[in-house]
C-alpha positions as CSV (number, residue, x, y, z in Angstrom):
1,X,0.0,0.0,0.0
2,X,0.9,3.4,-0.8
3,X,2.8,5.7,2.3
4,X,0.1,8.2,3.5
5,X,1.0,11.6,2.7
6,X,-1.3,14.1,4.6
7,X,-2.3,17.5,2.7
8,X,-4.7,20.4,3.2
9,X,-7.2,18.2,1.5
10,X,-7.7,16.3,4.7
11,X,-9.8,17.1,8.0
12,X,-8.9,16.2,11.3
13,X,-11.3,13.6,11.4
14,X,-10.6,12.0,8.1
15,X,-6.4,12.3,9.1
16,X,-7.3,10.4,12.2
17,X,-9.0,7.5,10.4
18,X,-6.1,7.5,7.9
19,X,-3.6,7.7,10.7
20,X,-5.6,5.0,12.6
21,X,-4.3,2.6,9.4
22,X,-0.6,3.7,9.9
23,X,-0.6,2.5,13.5
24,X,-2.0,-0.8,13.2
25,X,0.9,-1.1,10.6
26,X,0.1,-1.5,7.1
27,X,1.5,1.4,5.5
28,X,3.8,3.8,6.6
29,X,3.3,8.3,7.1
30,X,4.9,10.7,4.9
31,X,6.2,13.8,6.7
32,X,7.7,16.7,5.2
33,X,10.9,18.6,6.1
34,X,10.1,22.4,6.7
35,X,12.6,23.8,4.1
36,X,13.6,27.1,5.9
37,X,17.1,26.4,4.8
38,X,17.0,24.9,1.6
39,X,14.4,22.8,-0.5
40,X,11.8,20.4,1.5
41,X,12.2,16.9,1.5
42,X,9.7,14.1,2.7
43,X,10.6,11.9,5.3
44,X,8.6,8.4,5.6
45,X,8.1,7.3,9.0
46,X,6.9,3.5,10.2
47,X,4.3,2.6,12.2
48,X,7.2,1.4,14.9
49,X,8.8,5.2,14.9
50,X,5.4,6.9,15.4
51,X,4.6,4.5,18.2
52,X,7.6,4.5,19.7
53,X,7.6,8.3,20.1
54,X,4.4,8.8,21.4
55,X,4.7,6.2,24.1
56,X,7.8,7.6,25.1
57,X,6.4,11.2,24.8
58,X,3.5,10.4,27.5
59,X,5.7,8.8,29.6
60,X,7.6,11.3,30.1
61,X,4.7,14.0,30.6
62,X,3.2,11.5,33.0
63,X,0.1,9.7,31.2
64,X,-2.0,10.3,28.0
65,X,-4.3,13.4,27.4
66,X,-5.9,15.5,25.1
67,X,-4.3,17.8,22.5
68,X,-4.9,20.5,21.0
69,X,-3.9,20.6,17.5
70,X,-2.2,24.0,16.7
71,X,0.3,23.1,13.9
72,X,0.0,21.9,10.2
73,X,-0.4,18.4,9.9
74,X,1.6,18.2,6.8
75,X,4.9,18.7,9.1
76,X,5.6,16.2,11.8
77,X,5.0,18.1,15.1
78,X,0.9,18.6,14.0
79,X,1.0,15.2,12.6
80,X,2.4,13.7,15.8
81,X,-0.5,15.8,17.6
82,X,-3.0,13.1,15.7
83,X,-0.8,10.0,16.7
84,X,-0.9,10.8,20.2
85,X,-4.3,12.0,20.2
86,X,-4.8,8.3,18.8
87,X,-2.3,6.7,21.2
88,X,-4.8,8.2,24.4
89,X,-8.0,7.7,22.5
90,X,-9.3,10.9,23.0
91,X,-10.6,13.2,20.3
92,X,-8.7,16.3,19.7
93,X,-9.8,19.9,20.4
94,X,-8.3,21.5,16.5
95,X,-7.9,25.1,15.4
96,X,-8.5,26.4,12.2
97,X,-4.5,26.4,11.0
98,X,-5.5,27.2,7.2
99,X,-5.7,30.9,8.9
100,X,-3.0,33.2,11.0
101,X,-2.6,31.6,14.0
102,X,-3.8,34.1,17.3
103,X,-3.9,33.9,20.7
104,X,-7.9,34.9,20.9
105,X,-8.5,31.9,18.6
106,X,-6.0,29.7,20.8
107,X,-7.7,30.7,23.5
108,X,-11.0,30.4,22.6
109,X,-10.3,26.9,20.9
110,X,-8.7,25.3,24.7
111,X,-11.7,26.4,26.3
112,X,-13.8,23.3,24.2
113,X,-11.2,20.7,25.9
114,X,-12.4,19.0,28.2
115,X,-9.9,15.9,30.1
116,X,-8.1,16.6,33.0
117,X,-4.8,16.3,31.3
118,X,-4.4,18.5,28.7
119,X,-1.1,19.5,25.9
120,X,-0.4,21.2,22.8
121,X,2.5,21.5,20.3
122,X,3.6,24.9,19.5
123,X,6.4,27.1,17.7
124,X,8.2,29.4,19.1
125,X,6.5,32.2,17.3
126,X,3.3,30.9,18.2
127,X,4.3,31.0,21.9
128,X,5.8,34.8,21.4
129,X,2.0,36.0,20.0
130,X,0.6,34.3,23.2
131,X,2.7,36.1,25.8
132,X,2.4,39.3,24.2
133,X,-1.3,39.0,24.7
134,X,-1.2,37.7,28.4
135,X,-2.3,40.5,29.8
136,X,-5.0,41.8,26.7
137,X,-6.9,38.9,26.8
138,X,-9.0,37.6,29.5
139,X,-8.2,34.4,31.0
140,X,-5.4,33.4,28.6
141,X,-2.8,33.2,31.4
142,X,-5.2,30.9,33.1
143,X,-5.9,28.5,30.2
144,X,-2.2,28.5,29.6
145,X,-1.6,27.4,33.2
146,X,-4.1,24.6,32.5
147,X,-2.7,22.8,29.9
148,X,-0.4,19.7,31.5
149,X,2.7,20.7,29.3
150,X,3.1,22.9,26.1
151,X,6.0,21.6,24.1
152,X,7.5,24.2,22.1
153,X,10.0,23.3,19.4
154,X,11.1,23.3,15.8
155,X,13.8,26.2,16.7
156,X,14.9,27.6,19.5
157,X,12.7,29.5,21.7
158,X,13.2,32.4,23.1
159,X,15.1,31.9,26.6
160,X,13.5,35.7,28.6
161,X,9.8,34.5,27.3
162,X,9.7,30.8,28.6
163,X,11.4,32.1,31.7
164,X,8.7,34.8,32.1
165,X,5.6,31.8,31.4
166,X,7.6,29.5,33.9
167,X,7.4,32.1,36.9
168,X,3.6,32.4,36.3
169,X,2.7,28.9,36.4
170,X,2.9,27.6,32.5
171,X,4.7,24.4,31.9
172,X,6.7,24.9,29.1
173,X,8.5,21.7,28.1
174,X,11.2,22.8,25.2
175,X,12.1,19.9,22.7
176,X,14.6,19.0,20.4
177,X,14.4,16.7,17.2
178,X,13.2,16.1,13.8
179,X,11.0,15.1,10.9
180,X,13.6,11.4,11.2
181,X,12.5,11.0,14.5
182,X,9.3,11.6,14.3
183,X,9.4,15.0,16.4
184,X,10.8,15.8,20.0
185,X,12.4,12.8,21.5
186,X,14.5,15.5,24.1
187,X,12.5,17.2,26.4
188,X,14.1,19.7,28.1
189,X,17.3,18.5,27.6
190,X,16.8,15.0,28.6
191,X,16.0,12.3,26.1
192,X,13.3,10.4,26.1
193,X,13.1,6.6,27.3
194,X,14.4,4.9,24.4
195,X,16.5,7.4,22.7
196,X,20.4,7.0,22.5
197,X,21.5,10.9,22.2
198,X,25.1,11.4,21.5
199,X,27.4,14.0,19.8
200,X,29.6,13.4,16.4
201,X,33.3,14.3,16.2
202,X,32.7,17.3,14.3
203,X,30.0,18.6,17.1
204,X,26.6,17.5,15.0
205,X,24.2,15.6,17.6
206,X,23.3,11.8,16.8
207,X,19.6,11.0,17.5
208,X,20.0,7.0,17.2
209,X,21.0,6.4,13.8
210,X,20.2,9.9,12.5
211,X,22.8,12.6,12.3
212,X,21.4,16.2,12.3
213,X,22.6,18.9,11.0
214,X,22.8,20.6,14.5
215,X,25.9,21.8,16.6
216,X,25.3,20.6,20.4
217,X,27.0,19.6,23.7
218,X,26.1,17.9,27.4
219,X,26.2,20.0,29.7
220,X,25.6,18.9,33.4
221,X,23.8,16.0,31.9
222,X,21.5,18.0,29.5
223,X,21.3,18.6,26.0
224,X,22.6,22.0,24.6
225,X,21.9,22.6,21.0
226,X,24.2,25.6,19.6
227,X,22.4,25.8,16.2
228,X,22.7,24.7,12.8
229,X,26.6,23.7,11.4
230,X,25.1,25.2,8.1
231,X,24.1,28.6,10.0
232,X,27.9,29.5,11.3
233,X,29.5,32.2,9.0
234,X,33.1,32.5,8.6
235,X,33.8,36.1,8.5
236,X,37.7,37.3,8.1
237,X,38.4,34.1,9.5
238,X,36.4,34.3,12.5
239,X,33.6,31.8,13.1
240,X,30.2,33.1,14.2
241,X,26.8,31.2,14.7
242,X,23.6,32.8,13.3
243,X,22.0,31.7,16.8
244,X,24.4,33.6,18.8
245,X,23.4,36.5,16.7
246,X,19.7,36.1,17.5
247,X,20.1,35.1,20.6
248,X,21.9,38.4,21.6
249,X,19.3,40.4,20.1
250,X,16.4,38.9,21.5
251,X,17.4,39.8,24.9
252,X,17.8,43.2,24.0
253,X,14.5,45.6,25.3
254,X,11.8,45.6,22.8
255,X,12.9,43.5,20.4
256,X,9.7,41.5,19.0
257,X,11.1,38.7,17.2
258,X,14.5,38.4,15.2
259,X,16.4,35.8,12.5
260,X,20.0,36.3,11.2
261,X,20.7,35.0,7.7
262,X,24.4,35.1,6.5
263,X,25.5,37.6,3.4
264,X,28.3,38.6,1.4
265,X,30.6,40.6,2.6
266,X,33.1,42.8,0.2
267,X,36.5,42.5,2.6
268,X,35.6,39.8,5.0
269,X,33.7,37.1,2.7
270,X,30.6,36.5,5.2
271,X,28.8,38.7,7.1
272,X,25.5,38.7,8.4
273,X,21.9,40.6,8.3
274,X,19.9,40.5,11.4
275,X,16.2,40.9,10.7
276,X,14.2,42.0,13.5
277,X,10.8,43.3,14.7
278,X,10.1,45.8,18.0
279,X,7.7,45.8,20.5
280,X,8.3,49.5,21.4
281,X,10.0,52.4,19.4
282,X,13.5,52.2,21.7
283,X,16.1,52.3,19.1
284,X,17.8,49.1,19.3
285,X,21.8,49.8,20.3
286,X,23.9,47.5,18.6
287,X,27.0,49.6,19.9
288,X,27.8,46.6,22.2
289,X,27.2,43.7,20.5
290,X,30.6,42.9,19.4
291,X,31.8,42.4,23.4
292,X,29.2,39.5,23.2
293,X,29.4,38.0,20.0
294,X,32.9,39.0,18.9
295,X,34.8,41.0,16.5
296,X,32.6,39.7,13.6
297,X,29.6,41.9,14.8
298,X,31.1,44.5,13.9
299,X,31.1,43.8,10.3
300,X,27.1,42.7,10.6
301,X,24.2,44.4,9.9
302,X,20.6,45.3,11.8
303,X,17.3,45.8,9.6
304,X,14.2,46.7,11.5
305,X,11.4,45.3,9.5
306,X,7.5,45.4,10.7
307,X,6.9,41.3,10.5
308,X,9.2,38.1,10.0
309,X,8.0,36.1,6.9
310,X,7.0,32.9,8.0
311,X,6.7,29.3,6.6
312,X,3.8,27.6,7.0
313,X,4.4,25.8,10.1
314,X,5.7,28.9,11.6
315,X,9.3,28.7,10.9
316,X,11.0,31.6,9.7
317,X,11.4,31.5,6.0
318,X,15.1,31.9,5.7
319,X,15.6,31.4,2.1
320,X,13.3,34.6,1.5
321,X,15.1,36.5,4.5
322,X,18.6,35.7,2.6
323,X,17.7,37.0,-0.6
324,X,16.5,39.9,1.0
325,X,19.9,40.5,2.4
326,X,21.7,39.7,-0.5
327,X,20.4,43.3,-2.1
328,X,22.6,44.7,0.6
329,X,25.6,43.3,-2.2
330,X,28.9,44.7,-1.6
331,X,27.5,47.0,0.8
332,X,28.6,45.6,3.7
333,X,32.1,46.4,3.7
């Protein structure tokens, strides 16, 4: 039988059934890659994988529940919503995701679940527009601080906003994986029961059999990814990873959201562009960034811009954010 391949063609109820048949085994799930960094590529996953990480997922988080489906089910994080959601066999609670995702219509959709336990899958970007609405929208805090766990993955989050969610009772659980292993197999840091987590000679971490293409370490135990190996720039012969670079804006005051992409640059060879949105009109002072990220920041670039293009499942589209940067040409230099 053919793989299953789910598209926008298919409801939540109709992907269930369909998933139903990949679980019991007799034909395996098509996932795709997200393709923020080059061209998407589908994965096919076994009935064995998806079981495997969903029993291991709820094991971790302490039993089954019921979801709330906030992702595309075309990518594997809104597609492993459904397996678990069939794993617990419970039906679950879905928003419209064909539209802009928004924390009224987040937090209008929770308030039709029902069980006692209670999770969602979310982006990063996702969980941004919730906190910035915290305090605009009534209740939202509280049907945050309902849910069992909210895993937020795909990229990293960022570190001031979980913190801030954490001291007021959510329970953000940050993972780490991909479309090869069927989604998050390390929950904050830990792998899941099952999962043999080690790093490569040349830094990449090993997930099983699968090699990603992400720099990471242990540190006290925990996992530590450090970001892509294909998103560090060499810059005059100083290495620099995009992360850093957004990480080090991000904590700066007012900054909304913000993704580095790498450029040319007309002495050095590779620089970098560092798109970024504000919450308030504080001018952000990049005067400083070099004694945190190194002497390559000084050879970067900042550009405000009103909102970060997005893929589909709510990654930041970074082939359109480096041809954007690109027009900058020999400009930087």
């Amino acid at each position: 039988m053919e793989p299953l391949k789910l598209d926008l063609s298919f409801d939540a109820v109709t992907a269930l059934l369909a998933l139903g048949d990949v679980l019991d085994g007799n034909r395996n799930l098509v996932v795709e890659s997200s393709g923020s960094t080059g061209t998407p590529k589908e994965i096919e996953l076994t009935s064995a994988a998806l079981n495997k990480a969903a029993i291991a997922s709820a094991t971790r988080l302490g039993g089954h529940g019921q979801w709330l489906l906030a992702l595309p089910i075309t990518y594997v994080a809104g597609a492993m919503v459904l397996v678990r959601s069939l794993m617990a066999d419970s039906q679950p609670v879905v928003l419209n995701t064909n539209v802009p995702f928004t924390a009224e219509g987040f937090n209008r959709t929770a308030s039709f679940m029902s069980a006692e336990r209670r999770y969602t899958s979310l982006v990063p970007a996702q969980l941004e527009r919730l906190a910035a609405e915290l305090n605009t929208i009534p209740g939202l805090l509280q049907t945050l601080k309902r849910f069992t766990a909210i895993l937020v993955g795909g990229q990293a989050a960022k570190a001031k906003t979980v913190d801030n969610l954490r001291a007021q009772g959510v329970n953000i659980v940050l993972t780490y994986g991909s479309a090869e292993t069927a989604g998050g197999v390390v929950y904050d840091g830990i792998p899941l029961d099952g999962y043999d987590v080690t790093i490569e000679a040349d830094g990449r971490i090993k997930i099983g059999d699968t090699v990603t293409n992400d720099l990471g370490e242990f540190v006290d135990g925990k996992l530590v990814v450090k970001g892509r190996i294909d998103r560090v720039i060499n810059s005059g012969g100083h290495k620099l990873s995009l992360e850093s670079v957004e990480a080090w804006t991000n904590s700066q005051s007012g900054i909304g959201d913000a993704v580095a992409v790498a450029t040319k640059h007309a002495e050095f060879g590779e620089a970098f562009v560092c798109f970024y949105t504000q919450t308030s009109d504080l001018p952000l002072d990049t005067s400083r960034a070099a004694l945190a990220l190194g002497i390559v920041a000084k050879s970067g670039k900042w550009q405000r811009i009103e909102k970060l293009p997005t893929l589909s499942n709510g990654k930041p589209d970074l082939q359109f954010l480096t041809l954007q940067a690109n027009n900058f040409g020999d400009s930087l230099g």
